[in-house]
C-alpha positions as CSV (number, residue, x, y, z in Angstrom):
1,X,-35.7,22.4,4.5
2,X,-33.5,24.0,7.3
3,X,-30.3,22.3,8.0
4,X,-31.2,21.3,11.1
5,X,-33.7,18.4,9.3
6,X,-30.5,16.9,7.8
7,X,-29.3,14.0,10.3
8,X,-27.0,11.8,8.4
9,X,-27.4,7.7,9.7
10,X,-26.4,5.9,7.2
11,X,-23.4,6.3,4.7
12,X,-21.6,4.8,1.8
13,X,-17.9,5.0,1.1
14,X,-16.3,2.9,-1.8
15,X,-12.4,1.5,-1.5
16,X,-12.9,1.7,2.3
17,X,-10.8,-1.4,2.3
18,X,-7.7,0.9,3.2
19,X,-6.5,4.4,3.1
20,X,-8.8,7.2,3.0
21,X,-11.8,5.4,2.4
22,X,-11.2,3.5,5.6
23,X,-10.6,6.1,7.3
24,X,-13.2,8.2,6.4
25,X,-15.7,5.0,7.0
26,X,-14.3,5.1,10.7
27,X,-14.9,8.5,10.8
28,X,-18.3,9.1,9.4
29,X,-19.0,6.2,12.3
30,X,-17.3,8.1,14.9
31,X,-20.2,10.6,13.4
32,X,-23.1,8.2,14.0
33,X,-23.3,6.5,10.8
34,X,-23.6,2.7,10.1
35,X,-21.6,2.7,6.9
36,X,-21.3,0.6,3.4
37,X,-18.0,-0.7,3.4
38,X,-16.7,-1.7,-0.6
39,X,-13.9,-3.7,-1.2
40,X,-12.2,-4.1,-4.7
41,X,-9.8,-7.2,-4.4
42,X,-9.3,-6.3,-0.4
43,X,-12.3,-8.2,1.7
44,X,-9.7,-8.8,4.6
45,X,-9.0,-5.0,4.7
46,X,-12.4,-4.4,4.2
47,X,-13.5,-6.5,7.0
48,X,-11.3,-4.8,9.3
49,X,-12.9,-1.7,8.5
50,X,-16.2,-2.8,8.7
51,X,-14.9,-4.1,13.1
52,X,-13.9,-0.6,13.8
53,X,-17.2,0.7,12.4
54,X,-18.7,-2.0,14.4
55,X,-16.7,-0.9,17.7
56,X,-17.6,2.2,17.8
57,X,-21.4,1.2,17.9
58,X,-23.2,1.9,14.4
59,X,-23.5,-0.9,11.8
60,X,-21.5,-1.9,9.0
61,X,-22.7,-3.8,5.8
62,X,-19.6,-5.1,3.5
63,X,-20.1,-5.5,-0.2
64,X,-17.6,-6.4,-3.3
65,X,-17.4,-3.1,-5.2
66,X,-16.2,-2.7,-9.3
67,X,-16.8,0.7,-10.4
68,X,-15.9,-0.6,-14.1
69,X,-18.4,-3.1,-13.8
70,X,-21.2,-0.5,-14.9
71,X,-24.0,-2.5,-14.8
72,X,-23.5,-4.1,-11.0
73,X,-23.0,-0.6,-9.9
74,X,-26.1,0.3,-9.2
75,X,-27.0,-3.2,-8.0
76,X,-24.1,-3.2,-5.1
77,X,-25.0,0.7,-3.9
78,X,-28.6,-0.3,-4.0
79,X,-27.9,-3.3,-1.9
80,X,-26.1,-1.7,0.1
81,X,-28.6,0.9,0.4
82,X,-30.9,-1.9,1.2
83,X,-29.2,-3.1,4.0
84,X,-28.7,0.3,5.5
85,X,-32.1,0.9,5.7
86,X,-31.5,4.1,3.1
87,X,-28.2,6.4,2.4
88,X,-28.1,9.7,3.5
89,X,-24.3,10.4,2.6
90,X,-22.0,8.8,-0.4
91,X,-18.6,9.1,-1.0
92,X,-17.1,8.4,-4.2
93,X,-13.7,7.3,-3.2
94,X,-12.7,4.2,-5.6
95,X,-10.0,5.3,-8.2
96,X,-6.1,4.3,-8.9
97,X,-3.8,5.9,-11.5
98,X,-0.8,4.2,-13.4
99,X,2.4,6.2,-14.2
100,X,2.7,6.6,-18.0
101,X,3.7,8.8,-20.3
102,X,0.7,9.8,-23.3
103,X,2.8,8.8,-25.9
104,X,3.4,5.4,-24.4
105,X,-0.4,5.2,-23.3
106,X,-2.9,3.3,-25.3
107,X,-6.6,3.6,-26.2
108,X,-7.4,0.8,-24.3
109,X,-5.5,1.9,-21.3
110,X,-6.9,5.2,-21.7
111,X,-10.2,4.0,-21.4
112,X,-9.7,1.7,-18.7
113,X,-8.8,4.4,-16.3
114,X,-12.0,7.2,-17.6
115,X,-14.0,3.5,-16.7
116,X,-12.6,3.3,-13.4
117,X,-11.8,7.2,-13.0
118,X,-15.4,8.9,-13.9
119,X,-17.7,6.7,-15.8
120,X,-18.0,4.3,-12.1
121,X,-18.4,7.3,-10.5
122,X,-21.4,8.7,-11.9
123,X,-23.1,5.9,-12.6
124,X,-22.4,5.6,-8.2
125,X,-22.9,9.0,-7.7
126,X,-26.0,9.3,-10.3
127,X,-27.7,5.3,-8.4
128,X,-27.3,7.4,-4.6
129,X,-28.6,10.7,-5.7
130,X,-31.9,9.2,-7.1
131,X,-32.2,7.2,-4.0
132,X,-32.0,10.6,-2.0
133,X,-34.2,12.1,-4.0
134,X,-37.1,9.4,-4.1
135,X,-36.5,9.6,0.3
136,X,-37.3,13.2,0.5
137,X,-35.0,14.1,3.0
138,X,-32.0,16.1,1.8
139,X,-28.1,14.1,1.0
140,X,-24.9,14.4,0.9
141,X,-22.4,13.4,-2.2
142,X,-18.8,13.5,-1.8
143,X,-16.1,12.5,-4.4
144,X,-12.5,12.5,-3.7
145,X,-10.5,13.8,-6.6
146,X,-6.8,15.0,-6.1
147,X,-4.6,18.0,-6.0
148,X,-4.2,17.0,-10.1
149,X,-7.8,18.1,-10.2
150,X,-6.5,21.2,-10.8
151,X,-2.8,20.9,-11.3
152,X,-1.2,18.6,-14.0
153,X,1.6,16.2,-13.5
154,X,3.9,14.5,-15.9
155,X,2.9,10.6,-16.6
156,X,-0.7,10.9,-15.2
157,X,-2.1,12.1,-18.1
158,X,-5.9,9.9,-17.9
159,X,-6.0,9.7,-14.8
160,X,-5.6,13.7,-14.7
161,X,-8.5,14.0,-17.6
162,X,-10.8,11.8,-15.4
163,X,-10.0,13.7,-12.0
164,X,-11.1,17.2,-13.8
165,X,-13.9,15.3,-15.2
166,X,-15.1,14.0,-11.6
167,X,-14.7,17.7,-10.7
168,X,-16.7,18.9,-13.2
169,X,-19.2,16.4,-12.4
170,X,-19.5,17.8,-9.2
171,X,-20.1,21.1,-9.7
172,X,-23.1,20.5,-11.8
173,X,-25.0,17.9,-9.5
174,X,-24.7,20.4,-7.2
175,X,-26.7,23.0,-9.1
176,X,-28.9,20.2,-10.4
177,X,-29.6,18.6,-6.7
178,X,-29.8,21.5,-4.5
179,X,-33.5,22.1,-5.1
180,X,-33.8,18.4,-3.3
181,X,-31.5,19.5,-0.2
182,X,-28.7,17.4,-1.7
183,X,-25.2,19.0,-1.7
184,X,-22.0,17.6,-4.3
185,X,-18.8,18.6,-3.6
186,X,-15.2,17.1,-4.0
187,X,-12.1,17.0,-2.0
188,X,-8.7,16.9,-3.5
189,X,-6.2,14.9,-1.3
190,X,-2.4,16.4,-1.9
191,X,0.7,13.8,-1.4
192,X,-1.1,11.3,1.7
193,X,0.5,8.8,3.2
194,X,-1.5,5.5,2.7
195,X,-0.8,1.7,2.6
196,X,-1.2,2.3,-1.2
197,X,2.5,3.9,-1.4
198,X,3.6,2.0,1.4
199,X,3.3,4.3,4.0
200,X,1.3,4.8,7.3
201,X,0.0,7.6,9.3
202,X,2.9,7.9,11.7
203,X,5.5,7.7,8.5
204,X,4.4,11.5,7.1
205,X,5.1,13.1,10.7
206,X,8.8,11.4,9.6
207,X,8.6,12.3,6.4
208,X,10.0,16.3,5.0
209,X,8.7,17.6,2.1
210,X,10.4,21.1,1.4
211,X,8.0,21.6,-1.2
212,X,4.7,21.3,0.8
213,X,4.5,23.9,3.1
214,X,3.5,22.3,6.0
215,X,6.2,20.1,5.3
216,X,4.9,16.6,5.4
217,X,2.9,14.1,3.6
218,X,-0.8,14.1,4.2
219,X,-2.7,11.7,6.2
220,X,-5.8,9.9,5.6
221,X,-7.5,10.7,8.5
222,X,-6.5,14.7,8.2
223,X,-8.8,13.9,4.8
224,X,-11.6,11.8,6.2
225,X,-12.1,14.7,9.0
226,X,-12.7,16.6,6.0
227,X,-15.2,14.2,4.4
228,X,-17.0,14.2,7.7
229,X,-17.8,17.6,8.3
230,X,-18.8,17.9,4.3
231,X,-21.3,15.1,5.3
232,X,-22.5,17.0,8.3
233,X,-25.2,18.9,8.8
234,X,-22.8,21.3,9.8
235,X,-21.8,21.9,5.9
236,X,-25.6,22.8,5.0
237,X,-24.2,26.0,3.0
238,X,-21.3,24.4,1.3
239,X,-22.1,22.9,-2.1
240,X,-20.3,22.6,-5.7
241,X,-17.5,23.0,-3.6
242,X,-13.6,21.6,-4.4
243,X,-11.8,21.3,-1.5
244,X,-7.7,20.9,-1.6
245,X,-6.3,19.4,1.4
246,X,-2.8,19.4,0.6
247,X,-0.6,20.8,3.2
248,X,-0.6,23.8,1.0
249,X,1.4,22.1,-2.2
250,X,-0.8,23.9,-4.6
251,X,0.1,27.5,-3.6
252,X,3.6,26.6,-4.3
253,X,3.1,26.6,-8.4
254,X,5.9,29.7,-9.3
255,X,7.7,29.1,-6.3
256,X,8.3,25.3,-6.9
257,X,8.8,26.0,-10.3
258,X,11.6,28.4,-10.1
259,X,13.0,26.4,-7.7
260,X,13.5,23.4,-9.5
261,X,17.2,22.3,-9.9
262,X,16.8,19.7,-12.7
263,X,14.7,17.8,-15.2
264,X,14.0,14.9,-13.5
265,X,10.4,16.1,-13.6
266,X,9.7,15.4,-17.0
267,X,9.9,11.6,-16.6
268,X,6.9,9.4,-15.5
């Protein structure tokens, strides 16, 4: 297969209720894909995603999505799948953290975000590859991860575990799906300015951060362009790839860290 055989119609992104899973929805449209839209405990938002879709002339199929919920996983991307008419591109973008020291975190809270975190995701990831490779024609995974993908922070600590799992992940079903013309790769969103924090696009270009070196919050369409070329035919040659869009914040480790004036850091 030459890369030129890869053209991407149909698309799955989960959590495109809001955020960056909306916006990469609208922009994998904008693309000329009709698009799975998944919703958590968000139809409304979801719905709104699935009219923009809709207005910028490609389909859009809505479904309830649980990614802890292992054994409808495979049943909602399937159905999804269904609807689409196949998936040529799925991104993994359902996941949440909750701020809490390890000492203060329980087993059971522990294992509620690796369920949510990881385990969803490969069972999502794992139920779109093997549709890909029964079609014949070549894919494109995509799972967002974050900047703590590769950098820690204090009061994240399963939530951090899972989002170097989820990288890990990646990097080997991209070895183990190139030989079907599938690529895997990850993108690690920095600080972004989402509904989820309260936020909106325009608030980041009002918003300084001395410690990012561009000097502002993210937003989520800056991360969805991202997902959109990694789903692109354009991206043929990029695979097991982490990608940290981050305005730069990760470069700042021994910088940032001698420049910190207190120890407010070290509480969740």
């Amino acid at each position: 297969m030459t890369d030129s055989d890869f053209s991407p119609t149909r698309a799955i992104v989960t959590a495109s209720d809001s955020g960056i899973g909306a916006a990469t929805a609208i922009a994998l449209a904008e693309a000329g894909m009709d698009v799975g839209v998944t919703w958590h405990s968000d139809e409304e938002g979801a719905q709104r995603t699935a009219v923009a879709v809709r207005a910028r002339g490609r389909n859009a199929v809505v479904a309830r999505f649980d990614a802890t919920e292992f054994d409808e996983v495979p049943r909602v991307i399937d159905g999804l799948a269904d609807s689409l008419g196949g998936v040529d591109v799925f991104v993994n973008n359902a996941g949440a953290s909750e701020p809490r020291l390890l000492l203060d975190t329980s087993v059971q809270q522990w294992r509620e975000t690796m369920a949510l975190n990881i385990d969803g995701a490969f069972i999502g990831m794992q139920t779109a590859a093997r549709r890909m490779v029964d079609a014949g024609s070549g894919g494109r995974l995509i799972a967002v991860t974050s900047v703590h993908a590769h950098q820690p922070r204090v009061g994240l600590g399963p939530y951090i575990a899972a989002k170097h799992a989820l990288s890990g992940l990646i990097k080997t079903m991209a070895i183990e799906l190139a030989e079907h013309d599938i690529t895997a790769n990850a993108v690690a969103p920095g600080e972004i300015a989402t509904a989820a924090s309260g936020r909106t696009s325009e608030d980041a270009d009002r918003t300084h951060r001395p410690g990012v070196p561009l000097g502002r919050p993210g937003k989520a369409e800056e991360i969805a362009a991202v997902i959109a070329f990694l789903a692109s035919p354009a991206s043929s040659y990029v695979t097991g790839a982490d990608w940290a869009v981050d305005g730069g914040m990760l470069q700042m480790g021994p910088l940032a860290g001698s420049h910190i004036a207190d120890d407010s850091w070290r509480t969740a």
